[in-house]
C-alpha positions as CSV (number, residue, x, y, z in Angstrom):
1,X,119.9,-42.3,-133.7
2,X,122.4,-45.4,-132.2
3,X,125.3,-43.6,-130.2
4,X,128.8,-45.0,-131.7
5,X,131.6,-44.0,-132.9
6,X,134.3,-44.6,-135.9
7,X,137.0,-43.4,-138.3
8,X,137.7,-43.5,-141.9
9,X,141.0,-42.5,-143.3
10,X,142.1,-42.2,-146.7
11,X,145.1,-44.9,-147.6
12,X,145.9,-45.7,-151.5
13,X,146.0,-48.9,-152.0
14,X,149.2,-49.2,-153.6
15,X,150.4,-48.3,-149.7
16,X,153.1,-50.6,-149.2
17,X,152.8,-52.6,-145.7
18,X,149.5,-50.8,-144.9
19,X,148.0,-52.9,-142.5
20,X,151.6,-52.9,-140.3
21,X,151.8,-49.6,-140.9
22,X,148.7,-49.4,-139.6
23,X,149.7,-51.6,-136.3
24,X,152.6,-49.8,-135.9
25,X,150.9,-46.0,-135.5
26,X,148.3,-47.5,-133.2
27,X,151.0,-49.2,-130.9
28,X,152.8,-46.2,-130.3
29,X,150.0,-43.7,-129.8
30,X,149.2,-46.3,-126.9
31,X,152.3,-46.1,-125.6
32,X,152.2,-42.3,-125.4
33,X,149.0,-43.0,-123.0
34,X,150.8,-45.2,-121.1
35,X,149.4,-48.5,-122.7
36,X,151.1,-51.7,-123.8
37,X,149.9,-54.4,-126.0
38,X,148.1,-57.4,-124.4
39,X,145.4,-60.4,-124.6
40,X,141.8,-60.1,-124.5
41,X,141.4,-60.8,-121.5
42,X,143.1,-58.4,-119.6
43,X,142.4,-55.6,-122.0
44,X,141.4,-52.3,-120.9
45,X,141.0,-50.5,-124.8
46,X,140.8,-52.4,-127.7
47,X,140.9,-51.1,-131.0
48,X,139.7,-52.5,-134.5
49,X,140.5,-51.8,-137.9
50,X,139.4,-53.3,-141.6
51,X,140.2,-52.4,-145.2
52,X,137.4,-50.6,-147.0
53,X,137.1,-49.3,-150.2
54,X,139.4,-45.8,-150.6
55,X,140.8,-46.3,-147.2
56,X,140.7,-48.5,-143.7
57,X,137.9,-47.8,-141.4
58,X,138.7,-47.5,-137.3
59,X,136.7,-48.7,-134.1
60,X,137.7,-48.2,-130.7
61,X,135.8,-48.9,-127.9
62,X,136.7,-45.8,-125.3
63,X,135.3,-43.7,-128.6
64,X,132.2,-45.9,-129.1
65,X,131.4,-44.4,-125.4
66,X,130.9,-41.2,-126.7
67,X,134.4,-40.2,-125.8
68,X,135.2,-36.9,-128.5
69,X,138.9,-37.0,-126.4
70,X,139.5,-40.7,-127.4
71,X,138.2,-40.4,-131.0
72,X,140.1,-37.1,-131.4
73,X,143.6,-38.7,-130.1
74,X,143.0,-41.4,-132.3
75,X,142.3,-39.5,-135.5
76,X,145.2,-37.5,-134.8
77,X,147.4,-40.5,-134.4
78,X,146.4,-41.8,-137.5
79,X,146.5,-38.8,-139.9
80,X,150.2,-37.7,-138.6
81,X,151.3,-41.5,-138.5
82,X,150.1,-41.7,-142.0
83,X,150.1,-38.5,-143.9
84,X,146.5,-38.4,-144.5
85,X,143.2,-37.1,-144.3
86,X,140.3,-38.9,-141.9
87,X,136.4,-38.8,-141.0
88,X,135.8,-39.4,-137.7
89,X,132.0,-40.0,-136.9
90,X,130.3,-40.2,-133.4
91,X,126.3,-41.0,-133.4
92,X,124.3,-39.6,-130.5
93,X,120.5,-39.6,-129.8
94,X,120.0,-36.0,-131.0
95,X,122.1,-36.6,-134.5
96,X,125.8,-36.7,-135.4
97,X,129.1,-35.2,-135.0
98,X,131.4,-35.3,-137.9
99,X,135.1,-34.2,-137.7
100,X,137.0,-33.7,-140.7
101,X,141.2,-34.7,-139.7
102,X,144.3,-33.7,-141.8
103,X,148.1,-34.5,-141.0
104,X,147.3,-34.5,-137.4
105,X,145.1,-31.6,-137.0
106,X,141.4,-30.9,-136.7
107,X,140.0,-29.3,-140.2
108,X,136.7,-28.9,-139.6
109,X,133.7,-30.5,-137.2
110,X,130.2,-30.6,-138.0
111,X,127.3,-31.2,-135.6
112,X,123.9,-31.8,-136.8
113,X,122.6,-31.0,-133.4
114,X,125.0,-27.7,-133.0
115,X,123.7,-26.6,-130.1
116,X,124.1,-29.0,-127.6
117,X,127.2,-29.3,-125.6
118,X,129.4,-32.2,-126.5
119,X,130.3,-32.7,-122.3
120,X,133.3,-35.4,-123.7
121,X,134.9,-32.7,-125.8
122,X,133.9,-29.8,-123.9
123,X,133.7,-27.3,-126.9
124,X,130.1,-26.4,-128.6
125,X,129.4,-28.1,-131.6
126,X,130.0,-26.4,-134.9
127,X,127.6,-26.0,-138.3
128,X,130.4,-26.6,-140.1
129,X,132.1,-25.0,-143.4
130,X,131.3,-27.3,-146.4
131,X,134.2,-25.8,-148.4
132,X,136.6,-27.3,-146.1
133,X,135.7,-31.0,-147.1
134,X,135.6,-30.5,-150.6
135,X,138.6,-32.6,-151.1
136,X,136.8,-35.7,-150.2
137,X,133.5,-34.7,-152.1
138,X,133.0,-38.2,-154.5
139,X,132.9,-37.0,-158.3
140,X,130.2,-35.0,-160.0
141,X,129.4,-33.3,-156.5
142,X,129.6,-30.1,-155.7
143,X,130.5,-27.8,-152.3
144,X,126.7,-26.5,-152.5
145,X,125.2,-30.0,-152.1
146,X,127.2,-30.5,-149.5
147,X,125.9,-27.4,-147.8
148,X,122.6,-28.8,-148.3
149,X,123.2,-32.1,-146.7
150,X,124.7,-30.4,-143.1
151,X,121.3,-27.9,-143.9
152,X,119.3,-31.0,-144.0
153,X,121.1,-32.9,-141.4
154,X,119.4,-30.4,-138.9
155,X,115.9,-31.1,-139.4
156,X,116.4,-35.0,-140.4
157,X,119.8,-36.6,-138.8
158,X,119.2,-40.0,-140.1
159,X,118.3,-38.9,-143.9
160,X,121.2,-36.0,-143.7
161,X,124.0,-38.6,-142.6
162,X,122.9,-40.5,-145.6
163,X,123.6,-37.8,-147.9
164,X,126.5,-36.5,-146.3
165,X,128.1,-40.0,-146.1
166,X,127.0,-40.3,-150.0
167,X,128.7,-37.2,-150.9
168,X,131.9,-37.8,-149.4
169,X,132.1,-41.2,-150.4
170,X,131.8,-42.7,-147.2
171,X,131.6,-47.2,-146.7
172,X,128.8,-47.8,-145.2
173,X,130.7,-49.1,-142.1
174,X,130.3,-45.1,-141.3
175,X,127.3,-46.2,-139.8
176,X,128.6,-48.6,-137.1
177,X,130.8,-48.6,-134.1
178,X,132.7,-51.1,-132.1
179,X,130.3,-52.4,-130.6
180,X,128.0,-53.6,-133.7
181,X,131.1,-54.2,-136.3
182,X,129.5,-57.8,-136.9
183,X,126.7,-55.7,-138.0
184,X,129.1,-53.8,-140.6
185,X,129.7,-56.8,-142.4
186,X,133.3,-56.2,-142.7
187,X,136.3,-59.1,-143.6
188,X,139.6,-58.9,-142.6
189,X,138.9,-57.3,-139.2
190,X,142.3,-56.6,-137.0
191,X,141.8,-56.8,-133.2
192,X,144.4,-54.6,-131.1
193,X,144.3,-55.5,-127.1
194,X,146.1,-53.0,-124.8
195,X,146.2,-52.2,-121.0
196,X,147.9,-49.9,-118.7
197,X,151.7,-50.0,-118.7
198,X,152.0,-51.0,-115.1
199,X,148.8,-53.4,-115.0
200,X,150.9,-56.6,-114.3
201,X,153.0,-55.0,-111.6
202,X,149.9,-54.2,-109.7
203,X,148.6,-57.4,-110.0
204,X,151.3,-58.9,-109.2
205,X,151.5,-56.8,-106.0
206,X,147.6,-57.6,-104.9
207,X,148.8,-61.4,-105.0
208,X,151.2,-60.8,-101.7
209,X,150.1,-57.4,-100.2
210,X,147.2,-56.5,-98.2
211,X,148.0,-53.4,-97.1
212,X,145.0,-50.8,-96.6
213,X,145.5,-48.0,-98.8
214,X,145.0,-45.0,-96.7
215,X,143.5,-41.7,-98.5
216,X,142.3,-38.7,-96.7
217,X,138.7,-38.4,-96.9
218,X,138.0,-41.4,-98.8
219,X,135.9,-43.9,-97.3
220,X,137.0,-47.8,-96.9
221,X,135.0,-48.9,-99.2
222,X,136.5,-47.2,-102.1
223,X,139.3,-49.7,-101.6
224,X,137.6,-52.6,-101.3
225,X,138.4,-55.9,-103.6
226,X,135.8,-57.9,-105.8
């Protein structure tokens, strides 16, 4: 499978002011991690968001690197900010991880592939409790076909993702990360550009000073400017 990573959260869409809502969540979660809005081109994380139907689906590109801690801290964000329940998904070359969010807390997390060792996240992937999801289960489905999907994830990732996603009523944007969100098809996309609170100072401070930076045990070249 393509290694990526997303969210989907569940927003009415008689939300008022959803997409500043939206903005505003995502803002301030930066600035909890130190990071302040910016342009492109000085961007160290960029997120992306884009209304889908039965919610807003969410790219980030520190999560599309297979970051569980970024995709977690974002989901989190996003479910307190907003009162409301979220799929986050991260695609890896053995199958998929999917992490079922509520009101700021972890639910449930299922891995097709459970057990490997997500390195990122540093827990052992789950099997996963179907029961736990059957709020989001699409009409006429049931918690036992559910069951069967994550059962059938094992043996055939790609197929089982496409049940799973079917089930829960999933876009098809589930399948895509930041990096292929052209690929998504998706209109209305919102770009987010942040950077490290104190990235202009230190800029600012490489224009005049040429100090060495001294660091025990660290070798010059550490140090060195492109």
């Amino acid at each position: 499978m393509r290694e990526y990573s997303s969210i989907q959260f569940m927003l009415d869409d008689n939300v008022e002011a959803a997409r500043e809502r939206i903005i505003y969540v995502v803002t301030a979660y930066m600035d909890g991690m130190g990071m302040v809005p910016c342009g492109r081109e000085s961007a160290d994380r960029t997120v992306s968001f884009a209304k889908i139907k039965g919610g807003w689906a969410v790219f980030d590109d520190c999560a599309d690197r297979l970051n569980m801690r970024a995709l977690h801290g974002l989901a989190c964000c996003l479910t307190s900010g907003l009162h409301t329940k979220a799929v986050g998904i991260m695609g890896n070359r053995d199958g998929f991880i999917l992490r079922l969010y509520c009101d700021g807390r972890l639910r449930d997390n299922f891995n097709s592939s459970p057990g490997n060792l997500n390195r990122s996240a540093g827990i052992m992937g789950c099997s996963g409790h179907a029961i736990r999801w059957r709020s989001l289960l699409c009409e006429n489905s049931s918690i036992r076909e559910l069951s069967a999907a994550f059962l059938k994830s094992r043996r055939n990732p790609e197929e089982g993702l496409y049940e799973v996603c079917r089930l829960l009523s999933l876009d098809k944007s589930a399948k895509y990360g930041f990096s292929s969100i052209e690929d998504a098809k998706l209109e209305g996309v919102v770009t987010l550009y942040f950077h490290a609170a104190n990235h202009l100072r230190q800029r600012w401070f490489d224009r005049f000073l040429h100090i060495p930076v001294k660091c025990k045990g660290a070798a010059p070249s550490a140090f060195s400017k492109k």
